[in-house]
N, CA, C and O atoms as a Tripos MOL2 file, in Angstrom:
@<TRIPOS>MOLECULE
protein
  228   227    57     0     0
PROTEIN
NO_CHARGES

@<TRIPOS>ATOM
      1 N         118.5570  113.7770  173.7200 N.3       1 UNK1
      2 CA        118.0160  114.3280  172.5080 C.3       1 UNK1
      3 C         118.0180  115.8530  172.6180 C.2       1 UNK1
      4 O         117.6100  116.4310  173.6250 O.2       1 UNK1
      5 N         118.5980  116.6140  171.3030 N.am      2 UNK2
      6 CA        118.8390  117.9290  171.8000 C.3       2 UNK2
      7 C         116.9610  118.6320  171.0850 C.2       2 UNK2
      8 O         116.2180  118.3770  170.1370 O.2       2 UNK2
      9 N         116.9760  119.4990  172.1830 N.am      3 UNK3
     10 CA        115.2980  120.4300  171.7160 C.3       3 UNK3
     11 C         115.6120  121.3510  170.8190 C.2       3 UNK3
     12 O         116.6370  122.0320  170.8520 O.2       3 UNK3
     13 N         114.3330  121.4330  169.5930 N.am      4 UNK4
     14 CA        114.4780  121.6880  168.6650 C.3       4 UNK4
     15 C         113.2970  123.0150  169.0350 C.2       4 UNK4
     16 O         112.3960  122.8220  169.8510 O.2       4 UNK4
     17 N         113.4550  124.2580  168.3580 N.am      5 UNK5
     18 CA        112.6750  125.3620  169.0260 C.3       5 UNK5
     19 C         111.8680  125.5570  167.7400 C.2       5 UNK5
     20 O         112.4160  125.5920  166.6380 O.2       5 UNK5
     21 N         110.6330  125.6750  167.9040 N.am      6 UNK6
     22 CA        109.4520  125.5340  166.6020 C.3       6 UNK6
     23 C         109.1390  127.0420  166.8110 C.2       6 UNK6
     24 O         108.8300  127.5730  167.8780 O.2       6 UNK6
     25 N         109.2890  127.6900  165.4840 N.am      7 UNK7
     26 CA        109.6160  128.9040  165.1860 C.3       7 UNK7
     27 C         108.5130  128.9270  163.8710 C.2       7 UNK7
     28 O         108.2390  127.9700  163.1460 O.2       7 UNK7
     29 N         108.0200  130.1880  163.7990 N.am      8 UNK8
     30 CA        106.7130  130.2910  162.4200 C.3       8 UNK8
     31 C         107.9830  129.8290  161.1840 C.2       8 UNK8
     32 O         107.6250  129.2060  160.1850 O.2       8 UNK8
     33 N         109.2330  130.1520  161.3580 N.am      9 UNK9
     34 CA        110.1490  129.8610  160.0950 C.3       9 UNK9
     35 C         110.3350  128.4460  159.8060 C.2       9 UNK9
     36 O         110.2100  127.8780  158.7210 O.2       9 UNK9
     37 N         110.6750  127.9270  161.0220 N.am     10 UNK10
     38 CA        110.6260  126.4030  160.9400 C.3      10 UNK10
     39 C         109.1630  126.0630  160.4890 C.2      10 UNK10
     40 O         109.2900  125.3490  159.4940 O.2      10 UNK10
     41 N         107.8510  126.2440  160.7580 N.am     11 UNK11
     42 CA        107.1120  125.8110  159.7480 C.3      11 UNK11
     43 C         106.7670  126.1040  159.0160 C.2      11 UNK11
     44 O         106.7840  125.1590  158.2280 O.2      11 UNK11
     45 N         106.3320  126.9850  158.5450 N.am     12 UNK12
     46 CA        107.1610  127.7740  157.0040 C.3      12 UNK12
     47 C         107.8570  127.1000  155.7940 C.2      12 UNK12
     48 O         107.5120  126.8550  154.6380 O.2      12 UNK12
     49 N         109.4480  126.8160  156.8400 N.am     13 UNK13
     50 CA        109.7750  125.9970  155.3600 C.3      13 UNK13
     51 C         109.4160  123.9930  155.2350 C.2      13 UNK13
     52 O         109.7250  123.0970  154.4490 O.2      13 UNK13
     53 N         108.5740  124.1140  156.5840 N.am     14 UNK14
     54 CA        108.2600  122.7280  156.5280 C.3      14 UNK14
     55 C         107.0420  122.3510  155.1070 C.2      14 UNK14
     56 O         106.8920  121.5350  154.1980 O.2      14 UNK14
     57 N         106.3020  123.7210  155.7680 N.am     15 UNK15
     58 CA        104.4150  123.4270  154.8560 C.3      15 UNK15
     59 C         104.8440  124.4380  153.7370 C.2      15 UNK15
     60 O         105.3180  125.5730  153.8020 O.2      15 UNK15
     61 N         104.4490  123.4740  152.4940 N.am     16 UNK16
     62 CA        104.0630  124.7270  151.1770 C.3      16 UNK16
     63 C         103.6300  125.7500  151.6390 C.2      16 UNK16
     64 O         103.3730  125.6390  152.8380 O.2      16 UNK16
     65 N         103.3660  127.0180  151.0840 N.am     17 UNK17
     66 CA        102.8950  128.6460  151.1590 C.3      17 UNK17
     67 C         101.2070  128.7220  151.5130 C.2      17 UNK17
     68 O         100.7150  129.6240  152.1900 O.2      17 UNK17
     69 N         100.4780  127.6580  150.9510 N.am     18 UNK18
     70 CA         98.5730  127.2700  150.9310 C.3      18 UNK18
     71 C          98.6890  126.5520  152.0790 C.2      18 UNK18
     72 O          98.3790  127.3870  152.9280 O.2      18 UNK18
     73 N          98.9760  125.3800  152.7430 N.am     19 UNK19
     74 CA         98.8540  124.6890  153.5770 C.3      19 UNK19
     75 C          99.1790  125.8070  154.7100 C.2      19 UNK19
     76 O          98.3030  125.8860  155.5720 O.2      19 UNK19
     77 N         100.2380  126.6470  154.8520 N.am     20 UNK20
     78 CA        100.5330  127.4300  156.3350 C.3      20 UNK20
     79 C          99.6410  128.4610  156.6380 C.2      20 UNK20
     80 O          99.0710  128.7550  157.6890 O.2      20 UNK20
     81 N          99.6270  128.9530  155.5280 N.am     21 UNK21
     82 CA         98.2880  129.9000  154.9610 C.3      21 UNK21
     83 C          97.1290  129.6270  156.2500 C.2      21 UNK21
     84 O          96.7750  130.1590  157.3020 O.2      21 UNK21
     85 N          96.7500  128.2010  155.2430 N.am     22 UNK22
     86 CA         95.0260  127.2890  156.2580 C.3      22 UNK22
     87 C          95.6700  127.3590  157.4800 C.2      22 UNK22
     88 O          95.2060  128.1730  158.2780 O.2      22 UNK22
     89 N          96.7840  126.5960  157.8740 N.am     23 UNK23
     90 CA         96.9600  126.5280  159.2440 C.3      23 UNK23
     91 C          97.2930  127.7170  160.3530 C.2      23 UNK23
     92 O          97.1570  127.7500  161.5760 O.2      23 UNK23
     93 N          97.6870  128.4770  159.5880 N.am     24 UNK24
     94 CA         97.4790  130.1930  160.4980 C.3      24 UNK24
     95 C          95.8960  130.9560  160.6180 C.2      24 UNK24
     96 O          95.5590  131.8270  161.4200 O.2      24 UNK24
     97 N          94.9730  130.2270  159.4060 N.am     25 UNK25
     98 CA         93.8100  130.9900  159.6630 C.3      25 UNK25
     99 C          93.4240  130.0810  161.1380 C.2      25 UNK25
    100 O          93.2330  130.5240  162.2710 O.2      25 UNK25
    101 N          93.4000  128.9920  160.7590 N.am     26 UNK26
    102 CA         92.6960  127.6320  161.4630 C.3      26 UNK26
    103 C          92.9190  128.1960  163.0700 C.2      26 UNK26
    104 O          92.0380  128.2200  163.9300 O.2      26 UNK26
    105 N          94.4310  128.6690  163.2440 N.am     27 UNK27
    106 CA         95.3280  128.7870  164.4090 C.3      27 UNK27
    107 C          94.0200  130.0530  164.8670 C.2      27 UNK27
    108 O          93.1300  129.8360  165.6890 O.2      27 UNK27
    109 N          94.1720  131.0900  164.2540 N.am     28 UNK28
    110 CA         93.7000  132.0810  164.6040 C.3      28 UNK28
    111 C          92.0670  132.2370  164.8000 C.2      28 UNK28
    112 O          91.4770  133.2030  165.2830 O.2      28 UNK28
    113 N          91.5480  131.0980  164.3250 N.am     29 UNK29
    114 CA         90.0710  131.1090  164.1540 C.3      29 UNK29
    115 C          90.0600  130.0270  166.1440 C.2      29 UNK29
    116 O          89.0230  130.1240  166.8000 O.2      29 UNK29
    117 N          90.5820  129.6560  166.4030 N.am     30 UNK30
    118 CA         90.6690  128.8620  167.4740 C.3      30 UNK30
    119 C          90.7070  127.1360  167.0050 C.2      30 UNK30
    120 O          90.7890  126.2260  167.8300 O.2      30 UNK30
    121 N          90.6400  126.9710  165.7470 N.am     31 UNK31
    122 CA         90.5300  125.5690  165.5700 C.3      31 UNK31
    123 C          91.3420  124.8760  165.8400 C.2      31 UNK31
    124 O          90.9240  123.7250  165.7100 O.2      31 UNK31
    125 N          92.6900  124.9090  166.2830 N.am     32 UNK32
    126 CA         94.3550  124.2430  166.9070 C.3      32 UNK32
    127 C          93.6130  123.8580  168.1780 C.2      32 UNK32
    128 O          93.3100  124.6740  169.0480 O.2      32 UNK32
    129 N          93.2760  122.2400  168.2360 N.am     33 UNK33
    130 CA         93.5770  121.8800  169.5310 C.3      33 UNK33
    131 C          94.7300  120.8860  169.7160 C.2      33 UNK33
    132 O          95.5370  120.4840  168.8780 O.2      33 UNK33
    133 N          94.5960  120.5530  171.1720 N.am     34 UNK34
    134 CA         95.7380  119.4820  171.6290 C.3      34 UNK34
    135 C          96.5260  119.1790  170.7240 C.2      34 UNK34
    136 O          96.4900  118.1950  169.9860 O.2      34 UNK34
    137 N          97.6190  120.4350  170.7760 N.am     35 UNK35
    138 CA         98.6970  120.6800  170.3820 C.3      35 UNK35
    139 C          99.7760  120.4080  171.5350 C.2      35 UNK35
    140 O          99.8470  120.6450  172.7410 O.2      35 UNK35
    141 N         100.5600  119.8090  170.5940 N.am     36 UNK36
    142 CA        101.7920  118.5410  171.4690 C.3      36 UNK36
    143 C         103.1910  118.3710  170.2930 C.2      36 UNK36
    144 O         103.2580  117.8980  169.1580 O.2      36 UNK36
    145 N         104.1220  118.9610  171.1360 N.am     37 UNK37
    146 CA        105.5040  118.5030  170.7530 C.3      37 UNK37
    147 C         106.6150  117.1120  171.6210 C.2      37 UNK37
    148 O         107.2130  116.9860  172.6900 O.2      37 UNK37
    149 N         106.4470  116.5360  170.7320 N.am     38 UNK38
    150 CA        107.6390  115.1780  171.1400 C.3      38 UNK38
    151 C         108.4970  115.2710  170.3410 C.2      38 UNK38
    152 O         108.2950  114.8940  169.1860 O.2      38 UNK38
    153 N         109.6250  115.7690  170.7080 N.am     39 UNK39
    154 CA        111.2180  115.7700  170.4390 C.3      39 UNK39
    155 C         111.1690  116.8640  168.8130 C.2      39 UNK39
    156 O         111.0410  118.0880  168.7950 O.2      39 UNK39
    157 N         111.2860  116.1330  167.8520 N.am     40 UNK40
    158 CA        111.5110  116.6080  166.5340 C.3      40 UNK40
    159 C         109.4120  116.7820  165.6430 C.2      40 UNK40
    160 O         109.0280  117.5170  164.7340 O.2      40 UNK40
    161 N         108.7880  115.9550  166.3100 N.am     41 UNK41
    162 CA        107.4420  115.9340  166.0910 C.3      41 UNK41
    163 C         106.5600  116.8940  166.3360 C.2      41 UNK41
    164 O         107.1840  117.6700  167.0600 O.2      41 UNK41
    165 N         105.7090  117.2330  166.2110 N.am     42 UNK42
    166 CA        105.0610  118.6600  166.2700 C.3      42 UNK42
    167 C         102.8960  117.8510  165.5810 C.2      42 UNK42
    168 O         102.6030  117.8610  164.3860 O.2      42 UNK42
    169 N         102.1640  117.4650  166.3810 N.am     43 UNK43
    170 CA        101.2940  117.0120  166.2580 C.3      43 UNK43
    171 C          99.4540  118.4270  166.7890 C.2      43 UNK43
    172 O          99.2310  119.4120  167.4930 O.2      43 UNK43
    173 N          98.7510  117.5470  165.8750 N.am     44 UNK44
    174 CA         97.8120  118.6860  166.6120 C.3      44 UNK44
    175 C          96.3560  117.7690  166.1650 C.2      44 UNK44
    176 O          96.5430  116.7640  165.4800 O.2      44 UNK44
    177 N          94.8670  118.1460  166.5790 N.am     45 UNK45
    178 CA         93.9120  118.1840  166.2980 C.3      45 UNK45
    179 C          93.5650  119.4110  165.7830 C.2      45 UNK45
    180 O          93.9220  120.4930  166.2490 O.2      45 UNK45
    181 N          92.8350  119.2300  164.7730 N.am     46 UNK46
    182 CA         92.5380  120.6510  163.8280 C.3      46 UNK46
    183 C          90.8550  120.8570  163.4670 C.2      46 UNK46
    184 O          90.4030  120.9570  162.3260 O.2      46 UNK46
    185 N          90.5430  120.8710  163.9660 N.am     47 UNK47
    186 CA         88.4410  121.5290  164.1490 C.3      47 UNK47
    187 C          88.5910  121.8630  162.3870 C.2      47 UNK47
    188 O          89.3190  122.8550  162.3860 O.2      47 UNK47
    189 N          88.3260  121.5900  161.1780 N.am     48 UNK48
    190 CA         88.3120  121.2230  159.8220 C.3      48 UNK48
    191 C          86.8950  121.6330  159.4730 C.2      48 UNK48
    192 O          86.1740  121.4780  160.4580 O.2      48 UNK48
    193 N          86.1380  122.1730  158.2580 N.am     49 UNK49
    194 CA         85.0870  122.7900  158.3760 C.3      49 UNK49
    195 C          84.1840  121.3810  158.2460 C.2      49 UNK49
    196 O          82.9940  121.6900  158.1770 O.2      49 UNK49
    197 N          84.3490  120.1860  158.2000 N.am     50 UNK50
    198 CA         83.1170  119.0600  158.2220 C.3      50 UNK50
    199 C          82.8860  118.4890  159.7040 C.2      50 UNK50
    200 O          83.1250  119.3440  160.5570 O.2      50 UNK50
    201 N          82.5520  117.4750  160.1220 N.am     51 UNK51
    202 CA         81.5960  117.4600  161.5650 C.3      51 UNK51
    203 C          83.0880  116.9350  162.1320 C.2      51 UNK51
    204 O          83.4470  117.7430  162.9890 O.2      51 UNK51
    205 N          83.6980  116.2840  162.0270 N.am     52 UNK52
    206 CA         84.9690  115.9430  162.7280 C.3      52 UNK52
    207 C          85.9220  116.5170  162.7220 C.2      52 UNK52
    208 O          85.9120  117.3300  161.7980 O.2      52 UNK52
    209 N          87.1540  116.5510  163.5140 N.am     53 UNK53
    210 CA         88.4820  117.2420  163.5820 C.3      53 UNK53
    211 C          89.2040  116.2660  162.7210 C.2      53 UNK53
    212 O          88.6210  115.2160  162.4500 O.2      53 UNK53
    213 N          90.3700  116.4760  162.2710 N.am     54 UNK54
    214 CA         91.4070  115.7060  162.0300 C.3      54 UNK54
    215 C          93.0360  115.8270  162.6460 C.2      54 UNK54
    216 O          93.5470  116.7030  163.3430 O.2      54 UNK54
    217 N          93.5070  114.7740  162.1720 N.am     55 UNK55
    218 CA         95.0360  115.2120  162.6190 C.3      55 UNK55
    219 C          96.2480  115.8360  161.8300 C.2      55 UNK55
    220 O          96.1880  115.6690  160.6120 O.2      55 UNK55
    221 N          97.1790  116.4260  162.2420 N.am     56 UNK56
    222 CA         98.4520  116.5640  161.2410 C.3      56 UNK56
    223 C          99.7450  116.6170  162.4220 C.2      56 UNK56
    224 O         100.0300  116.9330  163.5770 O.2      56 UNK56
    225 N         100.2680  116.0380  161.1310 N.am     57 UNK57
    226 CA        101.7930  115.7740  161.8290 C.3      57 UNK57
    227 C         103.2270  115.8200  161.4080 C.2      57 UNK57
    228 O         104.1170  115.5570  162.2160 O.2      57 UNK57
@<TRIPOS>BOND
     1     1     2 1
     2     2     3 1
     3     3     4 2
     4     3     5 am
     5     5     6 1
     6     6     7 1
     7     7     8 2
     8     7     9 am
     9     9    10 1
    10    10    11 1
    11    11    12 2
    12    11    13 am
    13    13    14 1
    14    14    15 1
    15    15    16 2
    16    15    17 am
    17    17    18 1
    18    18    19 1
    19    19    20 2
    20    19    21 am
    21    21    22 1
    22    22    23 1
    23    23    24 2
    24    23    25 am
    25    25    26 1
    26    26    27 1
    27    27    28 2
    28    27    29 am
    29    29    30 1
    30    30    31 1
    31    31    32 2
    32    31    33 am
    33    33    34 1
    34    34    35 1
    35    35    36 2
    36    35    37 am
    37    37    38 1
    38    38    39 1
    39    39    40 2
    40    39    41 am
    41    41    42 1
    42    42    43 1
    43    43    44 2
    44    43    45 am
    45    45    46 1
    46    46    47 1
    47    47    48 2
    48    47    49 am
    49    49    50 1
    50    50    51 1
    51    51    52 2
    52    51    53 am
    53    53    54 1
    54    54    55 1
    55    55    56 2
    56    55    57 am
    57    57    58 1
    58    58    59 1
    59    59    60 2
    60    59    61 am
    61    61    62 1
    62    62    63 1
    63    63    64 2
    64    63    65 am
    65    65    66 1
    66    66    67 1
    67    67    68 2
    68    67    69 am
    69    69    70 1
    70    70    71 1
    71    71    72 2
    72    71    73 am
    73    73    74 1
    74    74    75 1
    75    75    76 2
    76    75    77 am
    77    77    78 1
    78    78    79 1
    79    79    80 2
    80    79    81 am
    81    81    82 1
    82    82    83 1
    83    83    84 2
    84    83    85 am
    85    85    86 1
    86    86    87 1
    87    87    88 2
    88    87    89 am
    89    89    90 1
    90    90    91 1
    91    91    92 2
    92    91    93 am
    93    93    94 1
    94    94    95 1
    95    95    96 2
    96    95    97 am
    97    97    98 1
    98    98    99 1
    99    99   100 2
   100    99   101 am
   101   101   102 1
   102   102   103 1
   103   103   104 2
   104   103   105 am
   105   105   106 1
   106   106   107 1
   107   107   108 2
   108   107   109 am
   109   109   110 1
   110   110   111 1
   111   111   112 2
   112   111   113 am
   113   113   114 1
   114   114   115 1
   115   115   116 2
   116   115   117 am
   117   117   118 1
   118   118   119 1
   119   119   120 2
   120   119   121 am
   121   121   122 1
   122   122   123 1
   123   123   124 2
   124   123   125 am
   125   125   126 1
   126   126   127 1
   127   127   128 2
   128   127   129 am
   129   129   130 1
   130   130   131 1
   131   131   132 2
   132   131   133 am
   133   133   134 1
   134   134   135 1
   135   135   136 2
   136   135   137 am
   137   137   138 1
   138   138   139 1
   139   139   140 2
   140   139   141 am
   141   141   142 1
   142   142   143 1
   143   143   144 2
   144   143   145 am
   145   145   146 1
   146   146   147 1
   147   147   148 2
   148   147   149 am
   149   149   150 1
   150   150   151 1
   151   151   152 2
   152   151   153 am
   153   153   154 1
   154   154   155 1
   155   155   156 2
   156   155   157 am
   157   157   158 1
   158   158   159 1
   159   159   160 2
   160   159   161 am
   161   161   162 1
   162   162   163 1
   163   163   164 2
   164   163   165 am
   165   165   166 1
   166   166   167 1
   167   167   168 2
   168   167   169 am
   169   169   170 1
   170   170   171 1
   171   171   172 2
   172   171   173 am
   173   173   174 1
   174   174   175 1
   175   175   176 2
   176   175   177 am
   177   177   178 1
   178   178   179 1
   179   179   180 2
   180   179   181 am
   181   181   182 1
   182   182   183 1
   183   183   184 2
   184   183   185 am
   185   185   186 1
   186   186   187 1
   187   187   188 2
   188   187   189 am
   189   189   190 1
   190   190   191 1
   191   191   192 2
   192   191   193 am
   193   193   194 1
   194   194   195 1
   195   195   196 2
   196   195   197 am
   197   197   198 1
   198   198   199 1
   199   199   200 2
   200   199   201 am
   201   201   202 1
   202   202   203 1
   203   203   204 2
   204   203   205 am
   205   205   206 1
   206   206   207 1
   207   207   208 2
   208   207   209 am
   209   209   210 1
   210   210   211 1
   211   211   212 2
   212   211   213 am
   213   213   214 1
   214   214   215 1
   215   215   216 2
   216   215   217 am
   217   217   218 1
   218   218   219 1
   219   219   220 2
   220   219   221 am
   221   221   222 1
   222   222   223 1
   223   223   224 2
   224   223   225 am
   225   225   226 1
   226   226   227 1
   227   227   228 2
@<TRIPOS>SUBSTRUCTURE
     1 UNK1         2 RESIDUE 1 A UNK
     2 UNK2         6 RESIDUE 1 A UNK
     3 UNK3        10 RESIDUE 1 A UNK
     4 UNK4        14 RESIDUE 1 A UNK
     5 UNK5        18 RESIDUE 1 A UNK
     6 UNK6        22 RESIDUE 1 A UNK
     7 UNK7        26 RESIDUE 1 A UNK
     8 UNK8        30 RESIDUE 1 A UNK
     9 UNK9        34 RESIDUE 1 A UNK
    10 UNK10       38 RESIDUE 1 A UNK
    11 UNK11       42 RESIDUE 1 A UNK
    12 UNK12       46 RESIDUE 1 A UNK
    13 UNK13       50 RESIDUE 1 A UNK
    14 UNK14       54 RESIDUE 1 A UNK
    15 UNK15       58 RESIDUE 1 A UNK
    16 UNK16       62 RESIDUE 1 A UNK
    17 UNK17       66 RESIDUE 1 A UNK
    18 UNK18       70 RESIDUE 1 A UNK
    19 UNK19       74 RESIDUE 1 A UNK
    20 UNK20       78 RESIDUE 1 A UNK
    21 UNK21       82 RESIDUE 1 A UNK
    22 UNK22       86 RESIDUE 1 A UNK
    23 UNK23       90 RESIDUE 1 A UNK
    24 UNK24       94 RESIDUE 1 A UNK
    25 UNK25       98 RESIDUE 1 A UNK
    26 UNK26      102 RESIDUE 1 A UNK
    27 UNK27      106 RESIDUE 1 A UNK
    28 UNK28      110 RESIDUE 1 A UNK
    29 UNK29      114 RESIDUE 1 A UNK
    30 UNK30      118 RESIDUE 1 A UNK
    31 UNK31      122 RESIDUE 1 A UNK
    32 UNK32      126 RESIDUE 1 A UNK
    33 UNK33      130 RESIDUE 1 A UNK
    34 UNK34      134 RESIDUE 1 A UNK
    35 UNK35      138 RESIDUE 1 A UNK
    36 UNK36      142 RESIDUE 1 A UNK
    37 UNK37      146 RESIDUE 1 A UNK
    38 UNK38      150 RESIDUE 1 A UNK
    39 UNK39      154 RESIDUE 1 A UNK
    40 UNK40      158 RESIDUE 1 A UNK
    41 UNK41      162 RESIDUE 1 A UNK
    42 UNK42      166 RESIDUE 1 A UNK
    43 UNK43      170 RESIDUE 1 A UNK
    44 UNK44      174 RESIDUE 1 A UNK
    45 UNK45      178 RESIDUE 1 A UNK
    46 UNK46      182 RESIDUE 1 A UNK
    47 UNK47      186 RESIDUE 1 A UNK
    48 UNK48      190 RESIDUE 1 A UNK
    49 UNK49      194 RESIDUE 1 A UNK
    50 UNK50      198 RESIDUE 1 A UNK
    51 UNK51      202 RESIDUE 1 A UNK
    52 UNK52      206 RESIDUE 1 A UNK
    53 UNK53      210 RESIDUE 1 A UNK
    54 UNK54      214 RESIDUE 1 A UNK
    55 UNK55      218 RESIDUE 1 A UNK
    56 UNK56      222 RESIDUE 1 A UNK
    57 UNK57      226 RESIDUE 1 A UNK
């Protein structure tokens, strides 16, 4: 399987302009945890402002 290099451009044109937005504050606020790449996949836990984290993928 050839590796695919995750670049702010590559997600960018993955997430609408609002969604990358949240996920760069989120990134920068420390809320990105256990962040994990498998092959073409790109997964994370995200600290979300209610009592639980959630996922995206």
């Amino acid at each position: 399987m050839a590796k695919v290099m995750v670049t702010e451009g590559l997600i960018r044109r993955c997430a609408d302009g609002r969604s990358f937005e949240r996920g760069r504050a989120y990134f920068a606020q420390g809320r990105v945890r256990r962040l994990a790449v498998d092959g073409t996949i790109v997964t994370a836990t995200v600290d979300g402002p209610g009592p639980t984290g959630y996922g995206c993928a």
